[in-house]
Each structure stands twice: as structure tokens, then as C-alpha cells.
N, C-alpha and C positions, 0 to 999 in steps of 0.2 A: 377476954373478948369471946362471944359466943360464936358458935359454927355459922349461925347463920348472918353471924356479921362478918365474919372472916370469908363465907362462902359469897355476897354481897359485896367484898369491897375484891373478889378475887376477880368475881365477873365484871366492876367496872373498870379493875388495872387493864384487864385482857381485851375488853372493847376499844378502854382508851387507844390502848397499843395497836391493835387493827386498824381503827379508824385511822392514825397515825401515818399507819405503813401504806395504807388506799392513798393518801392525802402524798407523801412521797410520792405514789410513783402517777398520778395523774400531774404532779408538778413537775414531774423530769420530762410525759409525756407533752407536757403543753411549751416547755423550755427548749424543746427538738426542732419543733418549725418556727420559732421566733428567732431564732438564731439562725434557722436555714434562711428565712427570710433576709438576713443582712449581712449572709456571709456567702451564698452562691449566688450564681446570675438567675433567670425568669427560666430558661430553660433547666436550669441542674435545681433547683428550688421544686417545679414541675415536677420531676425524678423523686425530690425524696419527699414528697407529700407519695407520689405513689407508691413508689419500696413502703414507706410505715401505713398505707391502705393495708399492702399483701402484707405485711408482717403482724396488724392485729386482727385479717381474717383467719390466717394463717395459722397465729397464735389460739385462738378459740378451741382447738381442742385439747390446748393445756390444762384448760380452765373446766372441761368436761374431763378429763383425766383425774385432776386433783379431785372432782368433787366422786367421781366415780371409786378410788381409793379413800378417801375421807370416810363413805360409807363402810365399804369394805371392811375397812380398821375399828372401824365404831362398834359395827355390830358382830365382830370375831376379833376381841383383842388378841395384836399377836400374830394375827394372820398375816403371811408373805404377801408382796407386793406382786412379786411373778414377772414376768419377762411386759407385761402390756406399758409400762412406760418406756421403754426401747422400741416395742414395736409403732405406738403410738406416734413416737417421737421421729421417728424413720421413714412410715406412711408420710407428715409434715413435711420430712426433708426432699423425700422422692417428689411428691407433689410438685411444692414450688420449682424444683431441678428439673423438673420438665417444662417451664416455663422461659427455661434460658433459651431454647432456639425461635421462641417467636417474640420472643420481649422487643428486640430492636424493631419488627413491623408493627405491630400492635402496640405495647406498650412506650415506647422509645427508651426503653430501658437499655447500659450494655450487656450483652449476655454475665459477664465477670461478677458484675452487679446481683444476680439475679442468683447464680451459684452461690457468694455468699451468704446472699438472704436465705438462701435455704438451708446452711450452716446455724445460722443466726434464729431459725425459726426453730429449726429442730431441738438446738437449747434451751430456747425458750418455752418449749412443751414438753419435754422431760423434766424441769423442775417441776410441774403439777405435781410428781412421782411424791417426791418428799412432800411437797407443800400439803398433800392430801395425806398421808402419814404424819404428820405434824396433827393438822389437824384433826383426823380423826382418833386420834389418840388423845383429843384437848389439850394440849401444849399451844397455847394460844399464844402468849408472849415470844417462845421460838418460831411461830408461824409468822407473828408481826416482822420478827428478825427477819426470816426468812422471805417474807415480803420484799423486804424494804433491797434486798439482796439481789433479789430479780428485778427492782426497781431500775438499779444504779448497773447490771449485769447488762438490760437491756439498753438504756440508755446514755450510760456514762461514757460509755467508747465512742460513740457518736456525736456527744455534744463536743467531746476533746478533741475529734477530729476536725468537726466545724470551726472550734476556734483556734484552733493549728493551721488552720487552712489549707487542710487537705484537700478538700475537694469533694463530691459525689463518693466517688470509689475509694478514695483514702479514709475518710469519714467511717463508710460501710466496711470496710477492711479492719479498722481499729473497734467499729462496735462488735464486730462478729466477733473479734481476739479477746475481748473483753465479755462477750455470751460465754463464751464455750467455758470459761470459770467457773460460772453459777452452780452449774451442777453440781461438781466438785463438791465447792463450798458445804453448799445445802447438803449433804451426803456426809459431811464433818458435822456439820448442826441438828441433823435429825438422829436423835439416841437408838440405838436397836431395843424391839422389845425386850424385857428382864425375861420372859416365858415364852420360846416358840410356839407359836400352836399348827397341829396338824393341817388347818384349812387351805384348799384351793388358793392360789392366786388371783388377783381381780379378770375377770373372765371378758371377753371381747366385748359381748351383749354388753354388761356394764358399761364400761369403756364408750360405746355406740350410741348409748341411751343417752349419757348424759352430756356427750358432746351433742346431739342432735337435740336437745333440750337447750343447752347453751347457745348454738347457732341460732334458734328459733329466738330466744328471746332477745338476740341482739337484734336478729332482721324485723323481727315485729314493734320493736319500740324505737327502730330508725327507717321504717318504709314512709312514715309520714313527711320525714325531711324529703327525702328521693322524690316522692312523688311528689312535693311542692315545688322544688326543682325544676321538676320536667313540666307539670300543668300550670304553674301561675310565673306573671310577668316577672323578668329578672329582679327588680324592685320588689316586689313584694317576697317574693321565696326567699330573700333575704330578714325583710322583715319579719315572714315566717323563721326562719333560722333562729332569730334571735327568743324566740317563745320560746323554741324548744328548749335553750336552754333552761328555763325556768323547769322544764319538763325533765332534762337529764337531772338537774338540780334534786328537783322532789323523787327519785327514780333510785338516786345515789345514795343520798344522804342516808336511809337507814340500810343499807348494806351489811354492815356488820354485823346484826342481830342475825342476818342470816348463816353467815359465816360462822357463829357460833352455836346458831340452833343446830343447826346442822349431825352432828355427832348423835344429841339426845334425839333427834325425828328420825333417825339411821337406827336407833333402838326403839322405837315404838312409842314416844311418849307425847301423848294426849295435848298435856301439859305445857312440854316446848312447843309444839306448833299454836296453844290457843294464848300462850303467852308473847310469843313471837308476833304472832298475824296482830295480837290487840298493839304491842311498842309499834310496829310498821305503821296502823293507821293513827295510832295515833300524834306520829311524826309527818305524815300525810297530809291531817285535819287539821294540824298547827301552821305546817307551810302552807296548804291551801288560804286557810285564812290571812295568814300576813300577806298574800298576794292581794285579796281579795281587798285587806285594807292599803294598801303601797304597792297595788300593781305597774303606777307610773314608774314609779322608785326602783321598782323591781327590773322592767324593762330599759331605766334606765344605767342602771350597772350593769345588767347584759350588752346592753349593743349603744351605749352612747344616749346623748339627749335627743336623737333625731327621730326615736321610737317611743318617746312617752308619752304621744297619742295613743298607742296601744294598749295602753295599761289595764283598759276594761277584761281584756282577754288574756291576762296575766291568772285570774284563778281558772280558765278551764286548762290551760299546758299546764300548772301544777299541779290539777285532780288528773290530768293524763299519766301525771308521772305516778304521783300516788298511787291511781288504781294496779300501774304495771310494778310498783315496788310490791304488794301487797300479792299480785299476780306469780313473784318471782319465789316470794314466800312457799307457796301453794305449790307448784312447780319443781323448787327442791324436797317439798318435803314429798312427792310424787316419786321422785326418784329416791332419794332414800328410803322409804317403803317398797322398792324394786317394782314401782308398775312398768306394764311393757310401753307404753305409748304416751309419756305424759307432753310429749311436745304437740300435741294432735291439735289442742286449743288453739294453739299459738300459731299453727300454719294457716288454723282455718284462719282467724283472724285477720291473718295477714292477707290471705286472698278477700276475704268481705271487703278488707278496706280499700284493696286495690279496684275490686269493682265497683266498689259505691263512690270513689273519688274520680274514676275513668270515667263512667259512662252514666252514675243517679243521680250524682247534686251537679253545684255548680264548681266552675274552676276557679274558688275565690280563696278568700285565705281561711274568713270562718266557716265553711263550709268545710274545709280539710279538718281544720282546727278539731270542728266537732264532729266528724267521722273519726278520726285518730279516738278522743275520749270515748267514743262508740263502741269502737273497737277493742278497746283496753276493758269496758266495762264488759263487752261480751266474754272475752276471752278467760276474766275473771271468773264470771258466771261459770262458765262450761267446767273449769279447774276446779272452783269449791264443790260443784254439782260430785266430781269423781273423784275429789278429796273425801269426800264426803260419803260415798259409798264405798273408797278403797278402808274408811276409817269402819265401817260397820261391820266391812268383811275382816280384816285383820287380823292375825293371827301374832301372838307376841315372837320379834325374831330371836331366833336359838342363837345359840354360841356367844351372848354379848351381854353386857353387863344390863341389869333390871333399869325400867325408866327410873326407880323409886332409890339408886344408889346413891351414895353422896359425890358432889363432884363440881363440875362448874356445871351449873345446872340451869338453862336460862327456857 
């Protein structure tokens, strides 16, 4: 067998296996509230829809952690992680712990509740630690592992608890008992490198950037729900809800090409990002069109047969999603070439759409529909504009292996 059929079927075990461990843990994540559903009352139901609100905004800077190490590793094989996933993971924990003395006004949370969540969150942001050392070391298959780890870390304590019938706080007691393993684990499953190298540890600014690029792109690709919410009839922002899913759909689905470019755009390579950004749209351009042909179809495995009148607007929420998949592309590989500001698109963004939904068009549902696609195409725009001049200025990065090594190469 040749290197490059060997190199070819390594890159589609390692996707397969990502896409995999994504598919886990949004299944454990959607298996939490249907079971909350029919195992607490309307007020303790209320409670843990919002404990898992704070725990996956909470979580967000795991996920700018991991990517922030990811690079790190990539382009300094070898290099020390350094104290920022402790510290990272601490900021999390203090955050939400400050949250216990007003929970019971505000939130109707018990304070007890709210301590453990912040046990519970802090674990769940130090695993980025390894998860980004996994990855940026390409160990894709241990990363899927290690995925699927944090899947079942997060939510396996919780569902056990649900159907044990613990309660709200026995539930959250047995998930947090069940967090605080993961670490561990993953710290058993991430190898040390075979050659230390003298480099720095991942540096705060890191750390800052790519959480602050993460948070952006979550807020920017769900302020259009929010604001449908608040500006159109209950009835319809329902019906809006259900588009978007077609939107998270085409948003998700090529995910993993990111997760693996990642490492080679951390070293400079031309190559992974114009090979990366073509798989995204062209995963994009396929779901757009099958909407476009079976949008009723579409709409109606989202949200029942009571929305396949909507079908016509079934391909512009999956070119929403597409443009912000293809957006999210652009964005990592921002940060992996250490720009200082790559989340700037995505804020503006997110303010255009807020004023052009508040106060330019109407409060209807295509009117949001097609500001959200608006917004996605602008914020694209702005990213490739400074991809595109970060690609001109570039200087190839030191201490890391050449774009042109052999390897999983995507």
C-alpha cells in the first residue's frame, strides 16, 4: 500500500472517529433534558434546563483552551502546557461560585446547586488541557477517545441520577462526582512528548483569544434565535426555532475537518486551510441543495408536520449555517496564525444583526431569517478579507514541524 493510501485512509479513520465522539456527546447532551422532562416536576425541570444553560456557557472556555493548546503544540512540538489550564479552569470555577449567593433571587436556583456547578464546570474546562495536547500533537483517534470521555464525564452522572431519582441536587451531586474523573482520565490517555522542548507554556493572550473567538461564534450564530424570541409572536419564534435547526444542522455537520485542520493551519499551511475551507463548502452546497429540494421534508423532521408549510425557507437557515461553518473555518485558522483580534468580525456581526432586526426591517420571521443569512455572509466577508492579508503577511512559524512533513495532512 502506498503512503498516500495509507496517509488517506489514516485521515478517514481519524474523522470517522471525531465525527463519532461529536455525535456521543450531543446525544448524551439531548438525552439530559428528555429525561429531565419525565423524571422532575415543571419547577425542578425549569432548574436543570438552567444549571445546563450556565454549564455550556460556562464550559466555552474549555473549548477556547483546548484550541488555544492545540496550537501551541502544533507549532512547538513538545512544548509544555504550563500552569493556564489550572488557571483557566479556576477563573470557571470562581466565576460560577460567585453566582451561589444570588441564584435563589434571580435565578431560582439552590445556592448548593450552583457550588456544584461550579465544581462540575471547572472539570469540564481543564479537560480542553489534554484535549488540545492530544490534538495538537495529531493523535486524532485518542482525541475521539478522549472526547467521547468528556462526553459521558459530563453527562453520565446526571442522567444516573435522573433515573435513580434523585432529584435536582442529587442528580447535580452525582454529575459533578462523575466530572471531576475526566481529568484524571484524560491525563492517563494523553502520552508525554518522547522530547521536551525548552518552549514557554501556552501564554494567557492565547488562552484569551481563543476563548473570546469561541464565545463569539457561539453568540453570533444563536442571537438570531434570541432575537426571534423576543421580537415575533410566540407562535412563530417557535416556528423560527425549528429552521434553525436546519441551520445548527448545516453549521455542525462539517465540524470535524476543522478539528483536524487545525494542527497543519497552527503551522502555516496554505494547503490545509484552501483544502479545509473547499470540504466545508462543499458540505454546505450539498445540504443547501437537498433543502432546497425537500425543504418540507426537512422541516418536517425538525419540528413535526405542522411546519411543512415552511419548507420554502428551508434552503436560506441551511446557507446560514453553511456561510457560519465555512466562517468558523476562517476564524480557527485566525487563531492558529496568532492574529490578535480575530473574533472583531463576529462581534460586529452580531451587533449589525441586532440593529437591523430591532429597529430596519420588519418583526416577521423572513425578515429575521434573511438578516441572520446577512449577517453570516457579512461576517464571512470581513474574516476571508483578514485571512487574506494575515496569508500575505505571514511569516512561516519557527519551532514546528514544515506544512510539507508527512503526517495526517488534511
Amino acid at each position: 500500500m502506498s503512503a498516500a493510501s495509507v496517509s488517506r485512509r489514516r485521515i478517514g479513520l481519524s474523522a470517522a472517529a471525531v465525527a463519532a465522539a461529536g455525535a456521543v456527546t450531543n446525544a448524551f447532551g439531548y438525552l439530559v433534558p428528555v429525561l429531565g422532562a419525565r423524571r422532575l416536576g415543571a419547577g425542578d425541570l425549569g432548574a436543570l434546563a438552567t444549571v445546563l444553560a450556565i454549564a455550556a456557557i460556562a464550559a466555552v472556555p474549555g473549548t477556547g483552551l483546548q484550541i488555544a493548546v492545540a496550537v501551541h503544540r502544533a507549532r512547538r512540538p513538545g512544548a509544555r502546557t504550563g500552569p493556564a489550564g489550572w488557571l483557566t479552569a479556576a477563573a470557571c470555577t470562581g466565576t460560577v461560585a460567585l453566582l451561589a449567593p444570588v441564584a435563589g433571587a434571580v435565578l431560582d436556583l439552590p445556592p448548593a446547586v450552583v457550588l456544584l456547578l461550579a465544581v462540575y464546570t471547572g472539570a469540564a474546562v481543564l479537560s480542553g488541557r489534554w484535549l488540545g495536547e492530544l490534538q495538537g500533537d495529531e493523535r486524532f483517534l485518542r482525541l475521539a477517545l478522549g472526547m467521547a470521555v468528556l462526553a459521558a464525564g459530563r453527562y453520565a452522572g446526571l442522567i444516573a441520577g435522573l433515573l435513580l431519582g434523585a432529584g435536582l441536587t442529587g442528580s447535580v451531586l452525582l454529575g459533578t462526582a462523575v466530572a471531576v474523573l475526566v481529568p484524571p482520565v484524560l491525563a492517563v490517555l494523553t502520552p508525554a512528548p518522547a522530547t521536551a522542548s525548552g518552549h514557554p507554556g501556552v501564554t494567557a493572550r492565547q488562552v484569551v483569544t481563543a476563548c473570546s473567538a469561541t464565545l463569539a461564534m457561539l453568540v453570533v450564530s444563536y442571537a438570531d434565535v434570541i432575537l426571534a424570541r423576543d421580537l415575533l409572536p410566540a407562535a412563530t419564534s417557535g416556528a423560527y426555532a425549528v429552521g434553525t435547526v436546519l441551520t445548527k444542522g448545516a453549521l455542525w455537520a462539517p465540524q470535524v475537518v476543522t478539528v483536524l485542520a487545525l494542527p497543519r493551519l497552527a503551522q502555516g499551511s496554505g494547503r490545509a486551510l484552501a483544502v479545509a475551507a473547499g470540504l466545508v463548502t462543499g458540505c454546505g452546497t450539498a445540504l443547501v441543495a437537498a433543502s432546497w429540494l425537500a425543504g418540507g421534508l426537512a422541516f418536517r423532521l425538525a419540528g413535526g408536520g405542522d411546519y411543512v408549510g415552511l419548507g420554502r425557507y428551508a434552503p436560506v437557515f441551511a446557507a446560514t449555517g453553511a456561510l457560519y461553518a465555512l466562517l468558523f473555518v476562517l476564524v480557527n485558522a485566525q487563531v492558529a496564525a496568532g492574529a490578535r483580534w480575530p473574533s472583531v468580525p463576529l462581534w460586529a456581526g452580531t451587533v449589525a444583526l441586532v440593529v437591523l432586526t430591532r429597529w430596519l426591517v420588519p418583526h416577521t420571521l423572513p425578515a429575521i431569517m434573511w438578516s441572520a443569512a446577512g449577517t453570516a455572509a457579512l461576517a464571512l466577508a470581513l474574516t476571508a478579507a483578514l485571512t487574506a492579508r494575515g496569508t500575505r503577511n505571514a511569516r512561516p512559524p519557527g519551532g514546528g514541524r514544515s506544512p510539507g512533513d508527512s503526517g495526517t495532512t488534511i
